[in-house]
C-alpha positions as a Markdown table, in Angstrom:
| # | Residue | x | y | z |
|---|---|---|---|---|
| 1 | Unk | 31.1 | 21.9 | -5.7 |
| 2 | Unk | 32.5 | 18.1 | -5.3 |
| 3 | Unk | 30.6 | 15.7 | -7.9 |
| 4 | Unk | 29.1 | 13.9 | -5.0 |
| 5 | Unk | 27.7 | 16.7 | -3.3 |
| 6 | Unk | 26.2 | 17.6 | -6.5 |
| 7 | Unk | 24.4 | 14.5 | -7.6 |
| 8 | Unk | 22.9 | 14.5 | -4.2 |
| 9 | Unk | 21.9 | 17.6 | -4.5 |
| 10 | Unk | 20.2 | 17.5 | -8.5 |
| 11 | Unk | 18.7 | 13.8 | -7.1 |
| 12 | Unk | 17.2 | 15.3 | -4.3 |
| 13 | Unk | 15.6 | 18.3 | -6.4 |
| 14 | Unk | 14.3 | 15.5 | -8.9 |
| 15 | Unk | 12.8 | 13.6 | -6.0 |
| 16 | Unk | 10.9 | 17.0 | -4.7 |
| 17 | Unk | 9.5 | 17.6 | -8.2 |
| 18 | Unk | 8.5 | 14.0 | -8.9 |
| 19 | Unk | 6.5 | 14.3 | -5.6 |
| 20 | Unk | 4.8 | 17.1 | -6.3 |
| 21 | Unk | 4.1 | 16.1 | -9.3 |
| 22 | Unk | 2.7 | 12.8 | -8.1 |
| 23 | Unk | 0.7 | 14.5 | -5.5 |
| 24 | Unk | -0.7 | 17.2 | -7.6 |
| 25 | Unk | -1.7 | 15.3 | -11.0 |
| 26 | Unk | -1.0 | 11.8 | -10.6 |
| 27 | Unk | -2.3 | 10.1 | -13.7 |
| 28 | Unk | 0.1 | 12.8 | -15.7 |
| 29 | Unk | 3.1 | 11.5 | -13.7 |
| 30 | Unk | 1.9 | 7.7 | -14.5 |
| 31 | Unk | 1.5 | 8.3 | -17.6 |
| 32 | Unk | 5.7 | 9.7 | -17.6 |
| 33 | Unk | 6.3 | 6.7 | -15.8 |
| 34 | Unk | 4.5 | 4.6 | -18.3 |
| 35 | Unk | 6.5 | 5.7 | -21.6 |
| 36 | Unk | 9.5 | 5.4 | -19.4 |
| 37 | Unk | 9.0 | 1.7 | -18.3 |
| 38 | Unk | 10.3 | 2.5 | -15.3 |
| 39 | Unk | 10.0 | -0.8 | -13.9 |
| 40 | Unk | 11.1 | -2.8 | -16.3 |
| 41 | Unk | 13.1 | -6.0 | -15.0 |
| 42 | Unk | 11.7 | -5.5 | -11.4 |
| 43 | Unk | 9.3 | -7.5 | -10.0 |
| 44 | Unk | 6.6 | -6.1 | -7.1 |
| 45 | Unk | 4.6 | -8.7 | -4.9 |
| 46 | Unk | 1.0 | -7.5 | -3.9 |
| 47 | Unk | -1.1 | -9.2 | -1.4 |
| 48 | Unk | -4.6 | -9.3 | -1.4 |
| 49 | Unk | -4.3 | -8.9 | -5.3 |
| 50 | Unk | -7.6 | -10.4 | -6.1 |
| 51 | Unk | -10.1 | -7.5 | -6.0 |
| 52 | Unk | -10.1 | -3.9 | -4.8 |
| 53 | Unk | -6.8 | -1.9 | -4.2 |
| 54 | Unk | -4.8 | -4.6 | -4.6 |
| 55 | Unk | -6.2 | -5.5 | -8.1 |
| 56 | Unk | -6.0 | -2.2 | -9.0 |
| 57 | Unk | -2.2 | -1.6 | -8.0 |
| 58 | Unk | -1.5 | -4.5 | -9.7 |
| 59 | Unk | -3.0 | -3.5 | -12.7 |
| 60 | Unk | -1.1 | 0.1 | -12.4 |
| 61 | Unk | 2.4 | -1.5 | -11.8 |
| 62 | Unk | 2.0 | -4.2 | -14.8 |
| 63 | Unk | 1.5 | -1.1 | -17.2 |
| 64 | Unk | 4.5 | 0.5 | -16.0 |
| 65 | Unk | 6.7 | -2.4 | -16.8 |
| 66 | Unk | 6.9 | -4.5 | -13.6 |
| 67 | Unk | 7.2 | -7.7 | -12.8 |
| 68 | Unk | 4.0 | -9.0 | -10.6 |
| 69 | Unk | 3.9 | -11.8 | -7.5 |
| 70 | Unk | 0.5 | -11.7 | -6.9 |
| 71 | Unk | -1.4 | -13.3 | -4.2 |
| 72 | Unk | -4.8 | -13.8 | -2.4 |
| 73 | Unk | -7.2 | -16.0 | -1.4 |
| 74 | Unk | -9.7 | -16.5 | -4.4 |
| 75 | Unk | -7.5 | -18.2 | -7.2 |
| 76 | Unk | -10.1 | -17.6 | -10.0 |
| 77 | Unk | -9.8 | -13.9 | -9.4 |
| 78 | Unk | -6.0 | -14.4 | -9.9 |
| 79 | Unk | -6.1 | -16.7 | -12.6 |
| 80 | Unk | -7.9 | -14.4 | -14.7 |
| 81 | Unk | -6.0 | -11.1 | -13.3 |
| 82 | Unk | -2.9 | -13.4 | -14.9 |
| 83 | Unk | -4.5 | -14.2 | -17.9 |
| 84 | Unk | -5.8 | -10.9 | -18.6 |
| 85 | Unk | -2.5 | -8.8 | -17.9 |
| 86 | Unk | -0.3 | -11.7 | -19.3 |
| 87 | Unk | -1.8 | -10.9 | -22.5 |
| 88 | Unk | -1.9 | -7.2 | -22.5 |
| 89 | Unk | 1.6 | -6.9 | -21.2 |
| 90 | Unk | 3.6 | -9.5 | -22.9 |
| 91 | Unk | 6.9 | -8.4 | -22.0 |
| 92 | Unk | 6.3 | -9.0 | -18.2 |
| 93 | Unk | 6.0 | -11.9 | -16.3 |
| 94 | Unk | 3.0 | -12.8 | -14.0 |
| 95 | Unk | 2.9 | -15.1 | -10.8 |
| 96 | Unk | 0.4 | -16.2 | -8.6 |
| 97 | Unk | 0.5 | -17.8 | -5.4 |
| 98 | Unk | -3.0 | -18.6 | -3.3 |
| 99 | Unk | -2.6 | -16.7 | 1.0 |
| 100 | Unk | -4.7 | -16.5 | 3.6 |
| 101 | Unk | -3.0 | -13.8 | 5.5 |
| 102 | Unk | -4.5 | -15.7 | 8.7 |
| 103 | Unk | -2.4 | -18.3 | 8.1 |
| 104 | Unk | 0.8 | -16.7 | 9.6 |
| 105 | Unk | 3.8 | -19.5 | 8.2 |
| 106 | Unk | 1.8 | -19.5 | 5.0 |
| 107 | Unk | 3.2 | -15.5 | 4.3 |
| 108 | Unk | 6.2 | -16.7 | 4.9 |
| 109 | Unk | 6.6 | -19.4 | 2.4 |
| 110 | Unk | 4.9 | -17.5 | -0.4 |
| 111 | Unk | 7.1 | -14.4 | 0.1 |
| 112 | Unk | 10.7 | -17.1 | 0.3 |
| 113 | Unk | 8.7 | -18.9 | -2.9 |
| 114 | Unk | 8.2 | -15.9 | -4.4 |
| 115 | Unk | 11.4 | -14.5 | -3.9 |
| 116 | Unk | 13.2 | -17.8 | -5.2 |
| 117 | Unk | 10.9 | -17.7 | -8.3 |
| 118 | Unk | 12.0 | -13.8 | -9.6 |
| 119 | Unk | 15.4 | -14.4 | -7.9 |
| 120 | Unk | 14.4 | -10.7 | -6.3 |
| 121 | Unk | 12.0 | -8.9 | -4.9 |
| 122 | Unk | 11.8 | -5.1 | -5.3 |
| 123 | Unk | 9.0 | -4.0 | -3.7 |
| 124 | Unk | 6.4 | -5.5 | -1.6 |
| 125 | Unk | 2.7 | -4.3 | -1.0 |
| 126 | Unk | 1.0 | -4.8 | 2.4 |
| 127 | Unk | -2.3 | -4.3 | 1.0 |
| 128 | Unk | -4.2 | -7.4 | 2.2 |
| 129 | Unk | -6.9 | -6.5 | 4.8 |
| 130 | Unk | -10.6 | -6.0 | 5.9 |
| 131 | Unk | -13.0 | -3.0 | 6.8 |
| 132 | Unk | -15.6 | -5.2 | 8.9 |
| 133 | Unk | -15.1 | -3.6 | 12.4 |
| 134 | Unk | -18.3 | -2.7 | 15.0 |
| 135 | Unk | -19.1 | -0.9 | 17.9 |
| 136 | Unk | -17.1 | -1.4 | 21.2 |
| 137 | Unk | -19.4 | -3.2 | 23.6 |
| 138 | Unk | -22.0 | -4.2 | 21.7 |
| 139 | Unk | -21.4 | -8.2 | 21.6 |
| 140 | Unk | -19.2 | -8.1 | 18.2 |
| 141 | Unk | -15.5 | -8.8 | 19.6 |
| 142 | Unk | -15.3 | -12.0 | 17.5 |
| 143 | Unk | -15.9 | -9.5 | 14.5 |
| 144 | Unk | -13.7 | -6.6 | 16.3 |
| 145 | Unk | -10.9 | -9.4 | 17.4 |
| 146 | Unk | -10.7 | -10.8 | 13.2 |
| 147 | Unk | -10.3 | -7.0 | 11.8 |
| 148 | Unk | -7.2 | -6.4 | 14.1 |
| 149 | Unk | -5.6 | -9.5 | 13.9 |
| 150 | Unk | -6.3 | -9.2 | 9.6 |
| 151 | Unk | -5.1 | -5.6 | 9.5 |
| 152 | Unk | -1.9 | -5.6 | 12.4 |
| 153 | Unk | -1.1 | -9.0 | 13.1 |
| 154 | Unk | -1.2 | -10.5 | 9.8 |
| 155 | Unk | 0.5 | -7.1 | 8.1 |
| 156 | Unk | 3.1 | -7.4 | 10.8 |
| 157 | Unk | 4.0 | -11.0 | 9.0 |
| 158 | Unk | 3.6 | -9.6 | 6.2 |
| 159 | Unk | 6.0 | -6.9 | 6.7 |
| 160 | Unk | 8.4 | -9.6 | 8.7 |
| 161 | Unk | 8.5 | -11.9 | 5.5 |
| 162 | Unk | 9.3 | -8.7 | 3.1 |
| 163 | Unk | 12.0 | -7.5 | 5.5 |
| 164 | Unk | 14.1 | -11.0 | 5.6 |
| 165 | Unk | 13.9 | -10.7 | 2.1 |
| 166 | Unk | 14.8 | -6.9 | 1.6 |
| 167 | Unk | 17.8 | -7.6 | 4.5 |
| 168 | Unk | 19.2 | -10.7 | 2.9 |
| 169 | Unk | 19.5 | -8.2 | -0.4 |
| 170 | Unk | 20.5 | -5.3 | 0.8 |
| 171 | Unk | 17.9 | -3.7 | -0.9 |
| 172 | Unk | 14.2 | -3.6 | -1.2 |
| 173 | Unk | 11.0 | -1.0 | -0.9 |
| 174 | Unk | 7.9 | -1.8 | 1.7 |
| 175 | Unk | 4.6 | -0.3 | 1.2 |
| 176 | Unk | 2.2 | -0.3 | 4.1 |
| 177 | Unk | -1.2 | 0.5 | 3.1 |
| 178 | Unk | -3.2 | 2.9 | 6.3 |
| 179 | Unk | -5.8 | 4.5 | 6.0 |
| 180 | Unk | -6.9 | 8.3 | 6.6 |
| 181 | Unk | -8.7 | 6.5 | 9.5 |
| 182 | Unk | -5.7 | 5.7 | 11.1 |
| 183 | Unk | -5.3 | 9.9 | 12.0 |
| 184 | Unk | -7.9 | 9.8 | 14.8 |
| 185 | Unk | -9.7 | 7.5 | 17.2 |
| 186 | Unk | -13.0 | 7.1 | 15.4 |
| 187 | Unk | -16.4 | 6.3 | 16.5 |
| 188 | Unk | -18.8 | 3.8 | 15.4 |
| 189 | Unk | -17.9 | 1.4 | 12.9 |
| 190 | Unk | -14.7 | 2.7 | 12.4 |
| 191 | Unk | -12.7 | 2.6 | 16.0 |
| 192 | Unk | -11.6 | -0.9 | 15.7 |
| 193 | Unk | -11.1 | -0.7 | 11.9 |
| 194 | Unk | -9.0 | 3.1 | 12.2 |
| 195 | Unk | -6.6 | 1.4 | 15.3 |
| 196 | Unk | -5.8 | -1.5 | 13.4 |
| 197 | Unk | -4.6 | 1.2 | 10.2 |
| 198 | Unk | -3.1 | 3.6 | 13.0 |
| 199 | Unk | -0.9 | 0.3 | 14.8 |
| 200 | Unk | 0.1 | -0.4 | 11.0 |
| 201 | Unk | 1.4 | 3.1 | 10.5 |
| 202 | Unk | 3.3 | 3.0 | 13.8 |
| 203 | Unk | 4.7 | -0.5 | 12.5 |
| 204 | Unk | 5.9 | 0.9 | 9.6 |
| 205 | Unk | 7.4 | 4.1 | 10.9 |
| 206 | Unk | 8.9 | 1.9 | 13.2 |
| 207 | Unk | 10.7 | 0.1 | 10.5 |
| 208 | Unk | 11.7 | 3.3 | 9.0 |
| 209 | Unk | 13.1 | 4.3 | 11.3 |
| 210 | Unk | 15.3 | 1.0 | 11.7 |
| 211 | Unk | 16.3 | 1.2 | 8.3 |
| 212 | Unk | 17.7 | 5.0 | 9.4 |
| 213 | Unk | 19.4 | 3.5 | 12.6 |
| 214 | Unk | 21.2 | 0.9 | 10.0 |
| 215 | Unk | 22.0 | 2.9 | 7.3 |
| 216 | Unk | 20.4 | 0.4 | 5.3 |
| 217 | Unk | 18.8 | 1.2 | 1.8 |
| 218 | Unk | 16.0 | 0.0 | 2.1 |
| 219 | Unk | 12.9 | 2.4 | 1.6 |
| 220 | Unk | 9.6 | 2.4 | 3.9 |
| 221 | Unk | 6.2 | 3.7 | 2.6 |
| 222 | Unk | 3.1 | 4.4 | 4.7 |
| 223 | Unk | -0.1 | 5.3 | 2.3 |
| 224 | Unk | -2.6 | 6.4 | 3.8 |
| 225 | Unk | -5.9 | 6.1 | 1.1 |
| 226 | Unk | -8.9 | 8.4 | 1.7 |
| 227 | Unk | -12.0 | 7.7 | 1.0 |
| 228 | Unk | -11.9 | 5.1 | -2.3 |
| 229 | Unk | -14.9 | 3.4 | -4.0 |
| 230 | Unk | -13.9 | -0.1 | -4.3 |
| 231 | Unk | -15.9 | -3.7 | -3.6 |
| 232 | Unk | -15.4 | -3.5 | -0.5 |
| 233 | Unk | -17.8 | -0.9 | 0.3 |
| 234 | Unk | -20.3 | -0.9 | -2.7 |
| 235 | Unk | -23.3 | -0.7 | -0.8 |
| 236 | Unk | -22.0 | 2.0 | 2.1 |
| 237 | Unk | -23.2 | 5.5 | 2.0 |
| 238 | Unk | -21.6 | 8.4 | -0.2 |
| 239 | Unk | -18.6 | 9.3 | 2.0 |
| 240 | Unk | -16.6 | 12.4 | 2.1 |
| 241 | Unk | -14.2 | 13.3 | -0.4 |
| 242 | Unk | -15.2 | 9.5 | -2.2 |
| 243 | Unk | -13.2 | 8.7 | -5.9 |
| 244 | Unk | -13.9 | 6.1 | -7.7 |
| 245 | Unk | -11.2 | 3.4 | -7.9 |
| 246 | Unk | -9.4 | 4.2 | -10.9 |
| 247 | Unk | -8.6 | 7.8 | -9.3 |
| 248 | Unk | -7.8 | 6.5 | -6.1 |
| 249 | Unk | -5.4 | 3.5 | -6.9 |
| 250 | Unk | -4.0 | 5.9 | -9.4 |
| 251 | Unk | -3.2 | 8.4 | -6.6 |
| 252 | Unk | -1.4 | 5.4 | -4.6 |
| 253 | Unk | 0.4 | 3.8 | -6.9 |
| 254 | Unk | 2.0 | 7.3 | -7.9 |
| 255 | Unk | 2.8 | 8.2 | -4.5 |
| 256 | Unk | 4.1 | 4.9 | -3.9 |
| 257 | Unk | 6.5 | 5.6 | -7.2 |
| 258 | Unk | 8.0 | 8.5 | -5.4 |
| 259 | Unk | 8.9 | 5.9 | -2.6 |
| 260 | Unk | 7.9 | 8.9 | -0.3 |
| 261 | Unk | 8.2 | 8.2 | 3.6 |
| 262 | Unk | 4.0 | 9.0 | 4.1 |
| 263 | Unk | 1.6 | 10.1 | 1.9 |
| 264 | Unk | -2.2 | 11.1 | 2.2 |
| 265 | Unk | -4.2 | 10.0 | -1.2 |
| 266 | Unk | -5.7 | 11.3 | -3.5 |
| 267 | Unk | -3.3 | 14.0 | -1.6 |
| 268 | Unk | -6.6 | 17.0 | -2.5 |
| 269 | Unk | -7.8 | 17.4 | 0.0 |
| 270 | Unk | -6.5 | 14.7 | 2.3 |
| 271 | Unk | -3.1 | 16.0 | 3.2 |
| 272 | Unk | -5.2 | 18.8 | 5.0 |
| 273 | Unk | -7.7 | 16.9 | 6.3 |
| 274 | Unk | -5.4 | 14.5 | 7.5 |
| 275 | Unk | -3.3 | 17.6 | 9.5 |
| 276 | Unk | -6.5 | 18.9 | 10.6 |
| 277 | Unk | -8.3 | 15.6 | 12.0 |
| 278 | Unk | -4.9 | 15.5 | 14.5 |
| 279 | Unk | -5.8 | 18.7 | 15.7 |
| 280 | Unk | -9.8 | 18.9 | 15.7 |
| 281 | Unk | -12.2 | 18.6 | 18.5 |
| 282 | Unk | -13.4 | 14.9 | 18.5 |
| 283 | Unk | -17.2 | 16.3 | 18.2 |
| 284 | Unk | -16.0 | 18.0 | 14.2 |
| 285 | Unk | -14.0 | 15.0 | 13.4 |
| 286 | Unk | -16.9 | 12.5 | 14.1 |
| 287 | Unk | -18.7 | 14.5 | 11.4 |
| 288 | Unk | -15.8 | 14.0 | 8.9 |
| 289 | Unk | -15.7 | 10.6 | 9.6 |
């Protein structure tokens, strides 16, 4: 068997177990990762880094070695993320920039300032976005019309900005955070909110499959999180399948890790639910949503 051949081969068999691994029992496979330092002397850029997901990612990525660009609107939340992981991880280095993912040439010159700052950028985290969507025809467009623009328009900047960047280097990993609501038209609260995640997906599949076209290396991750505990829905209703944060952002980061092409997370049970809400009668999935 050529050498070649044969490194492809035992890489891609490495990959496999890493990812079922990942999937399966996720905090094990940090935890690998962690006494490995696996990204030591990269440097990852998260947006909306100031509370939730983001904060929790960031959090997650600074243990394992990295390198962090962080950035958001509130710069006391990031100033103290900074402070805090600055002095438990001494070895890294910690930047902050303030975005308003609204503000459309704003992404651009944070990711370019960024990117200037570390002299590279790894990996970048679309995770900036909002969960305030109502019903369709009841007088709440203004609401309807800021959650899509948030979750598409300003992620499709946001993936623009990372791309220059990952083109002009040749190299590079995006991470698109979904949602499982993304699967399904949804009712209620949710159908604005789900088809702004869904037109993300598409987006970044999209830009997969560019990346395939060029034969570029660059690597394209869609995550799509199940139901996670997090600020931004303290005061909602037990959901379906909830984890708390730690568990959740644990199960993304790890995925993300694997630089897998899609994943469901925490991947029990939603891997199946997600293949089953694509298939279900609208009337079950309403239940599950």
């Amino acid at each position: 068997m050529p050498h070649k051949l044969k490194k492809i081969m035992t890489q891609t068999v490495k990959k496999s177990k890493d990812q079922a691994l990942s999937a399966v029992q996720p905090a094990r496979y940090l935890k690998r990762l962690t006494k490995l330092q696996v990204g030591q002397g990269k440097t990852v850029l998260v947006t909306g880094a100031s509370s939730g997901l983001g904060e929790g990612m960031a959090r997650l990525f600074a243990k394992l070695g990295y390198n962090l660009a962080i950035c958001a609107r509130r710069t006391d939340r990031l100033e103290q993320l900074q402070a805090e992981l600055s002095d438990k991880h001494p070895n890294i280095r910690i930047a902050y920039r303030v975005l308003d993912v609204t503000d459309y040439d704003t992404i651009f010159e944070v990711f370019d300032a960024f990117a200037a700052d570390f002299g590279q950028i790894d990996r970048v985290v679309v995770n900036a976005g909002v969960g305030d969507s109502r019903r369709i025809g009841k007088g709440r467009f203004e609401t309807n019309r800021r959650t899509a623009e948030i979750n598409f328009v300003s992620a499709l900047a946001q993936c623009e900005a990372a791309m220059k960047i990952f083109r002009a280097q040749n190299s590079g990993h995006l991470v698109v955070i979904s949602s499982m609501s993304a699967m399904r038209g949804l009712p209620k609260h949710m159908t604005t909110y789900g088809a702004s995640k869904a037109g993300l997906a598409y987006l970044a599949e999209g830009i997969r499959a560019d990346m395939l076209l060029d034969k570029l290396p660059i690597k394209v991750s869609t995550i799509y999180p199940g139901y996670i505990r997090t600020e931004i829905n303290t005061n909602a209703k037990p959901l379906p399948f909830e984890v708390d944060a730690d568990t959740g952002t644990k199960a993304i980061v790890a995925a993300i890790e694997t630089e897998v092409a899609e994943a469901c997370v925490p991947s029990l049970p939603w891997s199946i639910v997600g293949k089953a809400m694509k298939h279900l009668p609208l009337n079950i999935v309403n239940k599950i949503s």
